[in-house]
N, C-alpha and C positions, 0 to 999 in steps of 0.2 A: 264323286268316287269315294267310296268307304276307305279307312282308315286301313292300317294291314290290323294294325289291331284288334278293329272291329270287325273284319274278315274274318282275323282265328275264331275269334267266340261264336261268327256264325257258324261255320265249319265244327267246333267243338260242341256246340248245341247241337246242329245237325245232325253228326253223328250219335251224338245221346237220344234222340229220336228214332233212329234206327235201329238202337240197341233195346230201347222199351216198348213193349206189345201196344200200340194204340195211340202213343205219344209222339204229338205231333210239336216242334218246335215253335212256340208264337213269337219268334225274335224281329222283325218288323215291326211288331205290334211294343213289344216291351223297349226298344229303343227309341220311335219314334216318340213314347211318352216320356224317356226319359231326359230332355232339353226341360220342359215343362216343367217333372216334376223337381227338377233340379233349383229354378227359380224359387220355387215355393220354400214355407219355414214348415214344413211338416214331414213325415215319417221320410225317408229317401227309398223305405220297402214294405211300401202298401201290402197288404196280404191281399191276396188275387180276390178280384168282386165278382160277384155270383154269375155276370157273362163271359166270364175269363174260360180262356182254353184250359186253365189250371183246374177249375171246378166241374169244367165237361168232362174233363178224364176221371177227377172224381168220383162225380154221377156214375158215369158208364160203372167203376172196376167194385164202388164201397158196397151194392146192395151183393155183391159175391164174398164180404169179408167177415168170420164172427165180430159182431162190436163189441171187444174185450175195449176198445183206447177211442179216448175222443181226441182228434188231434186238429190242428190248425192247417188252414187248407195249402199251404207251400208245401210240392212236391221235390223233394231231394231227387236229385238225377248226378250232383258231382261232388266229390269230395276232393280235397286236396290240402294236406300239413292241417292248419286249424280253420279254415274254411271251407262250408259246404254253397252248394249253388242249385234253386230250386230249377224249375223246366221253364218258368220265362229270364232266368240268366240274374236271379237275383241274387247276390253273394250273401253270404252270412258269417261272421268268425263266432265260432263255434266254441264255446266254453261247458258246454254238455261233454264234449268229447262221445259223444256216444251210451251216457250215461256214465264215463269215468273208466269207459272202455277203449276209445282209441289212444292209449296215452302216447304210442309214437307218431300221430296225429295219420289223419284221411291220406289212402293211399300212399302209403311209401313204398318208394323203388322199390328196396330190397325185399320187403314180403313180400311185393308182387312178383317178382322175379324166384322166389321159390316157392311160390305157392304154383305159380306156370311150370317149373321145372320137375316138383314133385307130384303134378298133375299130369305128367307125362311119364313118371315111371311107374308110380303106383299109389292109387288112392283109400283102397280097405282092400282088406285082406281076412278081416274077422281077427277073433282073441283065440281063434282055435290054432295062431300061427304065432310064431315070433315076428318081429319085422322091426330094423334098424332103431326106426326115433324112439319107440314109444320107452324101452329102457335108456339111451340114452337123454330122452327128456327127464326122466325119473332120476338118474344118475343126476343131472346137472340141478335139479331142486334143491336137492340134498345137499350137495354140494353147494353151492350159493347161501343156504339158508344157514350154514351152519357157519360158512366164511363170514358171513353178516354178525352172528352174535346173535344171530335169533335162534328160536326152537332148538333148542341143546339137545335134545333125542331124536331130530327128526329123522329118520332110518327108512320106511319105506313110503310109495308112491302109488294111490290107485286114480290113474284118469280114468278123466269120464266127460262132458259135453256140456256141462253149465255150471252156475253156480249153485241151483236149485237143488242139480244131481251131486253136488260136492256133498251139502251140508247135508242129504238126502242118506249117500253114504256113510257122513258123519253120526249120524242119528242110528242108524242101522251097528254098523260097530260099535257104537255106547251099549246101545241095548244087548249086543253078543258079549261083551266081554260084562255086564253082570248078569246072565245069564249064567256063565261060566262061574263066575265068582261064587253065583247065589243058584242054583239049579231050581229051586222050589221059585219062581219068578216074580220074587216080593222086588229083585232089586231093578224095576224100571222105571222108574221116573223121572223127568226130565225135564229140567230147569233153565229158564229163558227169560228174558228182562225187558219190561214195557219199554216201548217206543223201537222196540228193534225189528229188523227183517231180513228176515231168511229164505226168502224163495215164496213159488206159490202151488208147490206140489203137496201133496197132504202130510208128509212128515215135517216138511217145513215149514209151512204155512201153523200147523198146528203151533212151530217155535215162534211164531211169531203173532204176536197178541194185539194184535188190531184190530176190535170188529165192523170194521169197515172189509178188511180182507174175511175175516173168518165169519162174518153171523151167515152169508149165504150159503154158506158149505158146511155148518156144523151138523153133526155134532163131529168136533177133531176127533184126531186119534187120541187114545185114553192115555191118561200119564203125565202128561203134563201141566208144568207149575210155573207161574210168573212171578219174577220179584224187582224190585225199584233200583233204578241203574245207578251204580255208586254207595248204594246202598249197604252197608258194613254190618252194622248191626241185625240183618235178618236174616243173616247167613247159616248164624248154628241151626234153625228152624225152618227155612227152605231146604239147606241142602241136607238131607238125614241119610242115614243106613239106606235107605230105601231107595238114594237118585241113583243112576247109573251115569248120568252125563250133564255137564251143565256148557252152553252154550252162550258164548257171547260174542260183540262187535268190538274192540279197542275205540274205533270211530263209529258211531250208530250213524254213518250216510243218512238213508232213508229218513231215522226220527229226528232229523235236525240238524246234523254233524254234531253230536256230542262227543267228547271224548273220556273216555276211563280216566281215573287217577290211578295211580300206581299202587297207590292203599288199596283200593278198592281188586286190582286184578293180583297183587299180592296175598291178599285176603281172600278171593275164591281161590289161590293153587294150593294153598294152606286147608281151606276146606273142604275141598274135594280129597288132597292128600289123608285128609284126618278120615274120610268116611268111605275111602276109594273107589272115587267119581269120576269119570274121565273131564277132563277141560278142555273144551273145544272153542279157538277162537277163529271166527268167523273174517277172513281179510278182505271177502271177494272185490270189496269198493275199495276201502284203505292202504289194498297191501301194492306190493311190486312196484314200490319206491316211488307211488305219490306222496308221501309223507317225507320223502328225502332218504328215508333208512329203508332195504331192502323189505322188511315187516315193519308194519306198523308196531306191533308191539315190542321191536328190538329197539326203537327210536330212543335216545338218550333222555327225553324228557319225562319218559315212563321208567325211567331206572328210580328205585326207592332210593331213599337217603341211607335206610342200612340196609343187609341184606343184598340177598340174588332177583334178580327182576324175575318178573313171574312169565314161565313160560309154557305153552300147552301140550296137551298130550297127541291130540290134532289141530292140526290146522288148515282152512282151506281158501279155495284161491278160484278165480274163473277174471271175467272181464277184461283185462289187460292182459290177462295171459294170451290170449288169442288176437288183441288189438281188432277185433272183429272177426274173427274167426270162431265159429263154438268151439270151446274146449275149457273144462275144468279139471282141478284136479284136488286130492285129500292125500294132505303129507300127514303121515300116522309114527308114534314112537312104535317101535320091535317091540320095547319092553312093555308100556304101558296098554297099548293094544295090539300090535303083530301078532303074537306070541297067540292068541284069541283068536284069528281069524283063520278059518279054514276052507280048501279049496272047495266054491259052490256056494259059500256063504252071500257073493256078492257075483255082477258081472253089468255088461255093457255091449251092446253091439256095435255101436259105432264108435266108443269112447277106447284113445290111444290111437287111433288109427294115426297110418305113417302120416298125412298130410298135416291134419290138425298138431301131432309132436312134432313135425319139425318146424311149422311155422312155429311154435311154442319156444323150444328150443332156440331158436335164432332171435326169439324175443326177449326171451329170459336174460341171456349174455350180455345183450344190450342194456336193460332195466337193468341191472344191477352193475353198471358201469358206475365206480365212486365218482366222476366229472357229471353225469346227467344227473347223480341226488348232490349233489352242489348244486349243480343249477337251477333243482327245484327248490331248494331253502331261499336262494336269490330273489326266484320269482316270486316264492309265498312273500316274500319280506314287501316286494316291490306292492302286491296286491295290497298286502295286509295295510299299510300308510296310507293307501289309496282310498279303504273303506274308511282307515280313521278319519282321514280327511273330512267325506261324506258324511260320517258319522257326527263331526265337530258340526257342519253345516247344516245337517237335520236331525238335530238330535230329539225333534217328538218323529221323525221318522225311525231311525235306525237306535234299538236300543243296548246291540249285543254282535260283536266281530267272535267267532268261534273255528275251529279246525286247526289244523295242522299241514304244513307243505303245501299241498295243490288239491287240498277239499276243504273247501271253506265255505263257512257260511255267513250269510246278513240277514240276522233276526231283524224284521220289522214289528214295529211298536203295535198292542195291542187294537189301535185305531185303526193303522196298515193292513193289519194282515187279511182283513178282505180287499184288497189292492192288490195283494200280491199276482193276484193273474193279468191285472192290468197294467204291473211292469213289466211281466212276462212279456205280454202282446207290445208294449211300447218300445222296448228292448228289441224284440224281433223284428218290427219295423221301422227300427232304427239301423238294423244291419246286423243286431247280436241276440247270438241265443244265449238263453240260459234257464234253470229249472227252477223246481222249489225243493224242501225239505220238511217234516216235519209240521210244523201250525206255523207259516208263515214265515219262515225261513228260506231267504235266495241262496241256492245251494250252485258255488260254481267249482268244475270239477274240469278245466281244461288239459287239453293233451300237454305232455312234463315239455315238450317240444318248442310250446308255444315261445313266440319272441317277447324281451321287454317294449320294442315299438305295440305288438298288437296288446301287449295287457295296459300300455297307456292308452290305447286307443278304448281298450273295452269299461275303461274304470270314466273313460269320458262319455259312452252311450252310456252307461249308470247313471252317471249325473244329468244327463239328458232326458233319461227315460224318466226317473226320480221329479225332472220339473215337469214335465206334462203329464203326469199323475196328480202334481202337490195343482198344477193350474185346472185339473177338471175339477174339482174338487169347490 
């Protein structure tokens, strides 16, 4: 007779099979080889092999999909706090978060319960209408952002549906307000800094200078200038009379988790100020208190030694805003840009709509609870000893612990870094996910939620994953 425990999970697989067009539960199959693979010293979560029911659904659904993404063949059917679970019942704790997007981790009651509630009374309505959230989510940015000590001018709110369309926006307003400034159209160009990423729509993708993204789509949009991150000295001479906007990350996610030094983001508000540039910092990965402070760039460790910390003229936001939800948004100063934008300038079909701002809204008030960024400095502290550790252990493996709060990275040694997809896969079929960064950078970005039991458990499939790399070898 089955366990009751192993009863639920067939019943909850079950019904996940019912919920997905063509998926069929293989849980007999995935249990019964689980005695077996229990005994053995290798992975405890095989990636499904090419006669698995996991690879037939596969087959049938990929030749229907464009191949933008190569991905590994476990199908996600559950999520839950920091764990997700493919379609044969195999668990994974989840240090993607989503990409740095579920930070109140997979499925939580409460957004479920108002994402059902405001599904019931009203889900769009278009922008040719008012309707409840979308200023009171505007309302509560502002609010929050200013109570944090971040963004000193942040005044108004344009949502919109991702982070692509934040910075998209972002790009668009720079360009209007030196339009205004300069009518003859010398002042447009627009400044962005190697190893960063901004989206992959063509205003941003142009800001973001990797030809790996851009050589297939070029030639970009015209105007734009890349310069060396941190970089002090080539500021008088990138940013001229001529930029309209200079865009950056605080934490470059993407190129590696690097982080700004406060010189260096004091020094672009100084030069933008000197040649009136807008300063656009980009949060969508760093911001909404994975860093422990509401903005990353209000965090205490970017405060200069003298002087006002450097604060932007926009800033924008997506990813955690939504916890999975599409929704971004661009908080703009009145003074520095409002005052610039006029009606027709911009718009959105679907972005504000009531659903996406209240889930936002009810996420916002949470992320910026000062108890949840306490507990995220905790947990970066508990991570961060954990890599040291690692790192004492293999140090021709690991040559460099980088990030802040809950996006951290682990540079692997020039030797590593083609390994890195093969801790990736070791990792995953050890039971943990996790991503890369940059040239060989393990980039973990778990939900703020997560427990210290699970981050001792994942700092121990690290070191797991870590020996049966260093043994194939």
């Amino acid at each position: 007779m089955a366990s009751p425990v192993t009863s639920m999970r067939f019943a909850a697989a079950a019904l996940s099979a019912k919920r997905v067009p063509g998926l069929v539960a293989p849980l007999r199959r995935s249990f019964a080889s689980t005695a077996s693979r229990a005994a053995q010293s290798g992975p405890k979560n095989p990636d499904p092999t090419p006669d698995s029911p996991t690879v037939a659904f596969i087959n049938e659904k990929a030749p229907y999909m464009v191949t933008t993404y190569v991905r590994p063949h476990p199908v996600m059917v559950k999520g839950q706090g920091s764990y997700l679970w493919d379609m044969e019942n195999r668990r994974y704790l989840d240090l993607t978060s989503g990409i740095a997007v579920n930070s109140l981790g997979h499925c939580d009651q409460e957004i479920a319960n108002i994402i059902a509630e405001q599904a019931e009374t009203l889900v769009h309505a278009s922008n040719l209408y008012h309707n409840p959230w979308t200023g009171a989510l505007s309302k509560l940015l502002i609010e929050k952002t200013i109570e944090s000590g971040a963004m000193r001018d942040a005044s108004q709110v344009f949502v919109c549906n991702s982070g692509t369309e934040a910075n998209e926006a972002a790009i668009k307003f720079a360009r209007k307000v030196g339009h205004t400034l300069d009518p003859s159209g010398a002042k447009h160009e627009f400044v962005s800094f190697h190893n960063s990423f901004h989206g992959r729509t063509m205003g941003a993708l142009s800001a973001t200078p990797n030809p790996k993204y851009q050589a297939p789509f070029s030639p970009m949009v015209p105007g734009f200038k890349y310069g060396n991150f941190n970089d002090i000295e080539q500021l008088n001479t990138l940013i001229t009379d001529k930029t309209c906007g200079v865009i950056v990350e605080p934490i470059q996610g993407e190129g590696g988790v690097h982080s700004a030094t406060p010189e260096f983001l004091v020094a672009l508000r100084e030069r933008c100020d000197a040649v009136g540039a807008v300063l656009i910092f980009d949060e969508i990965q760093c911001g909404l208190s994975r860093t422990g402070s509401f903005w990353a760039h209000g965090h205490p460790s970017l405060a200069p030694s003298t002087g006002k910390a450097a604060h932007p003229d926009i800033l924008t936001t997506a990813k955690a805003l939504g916890n999975g939800f599409p929704i971004g948004a661009t908080i703009i100063s009145e003074k520095a840009v409002g005052q610039h934008i006029k009606t027709g300038d911009h718009g959105t079909t679907f972005g504000g709509n009531p659903l996406a701002s209240r889930v936002a809204h009810h996420i916002v008030e949470r992320l910026a609870s000062p108890d949840l960024q306490k507990s995220v400095d905790a947990k970066s502290a508990l991570f961060t000893s954990g890599f040291k550790a690692l790192q004492e252990k293999y140090p021709e493996i690991i040559t460099d612990i980088r990030g802040r709060g809950l996006i951290l990275g682990v540079q692997l040694s020039e030797s590593y870094i083609p390994k890195a997809a093969d801790l990736i896969t070791a990792g995953r079929e050890r039971g943990m996910l996790i991503i890369t960064a940059g040239n060989g950078c393990l980039r973990f970005v778990p939900a703020l939620t997560i427990t210290e039991e699970q981050i001792k458990t994942a700092l121990k499939i690290l070191e797991q994953s870590i020996e049966a790399v260093v043994a194939k070898n």
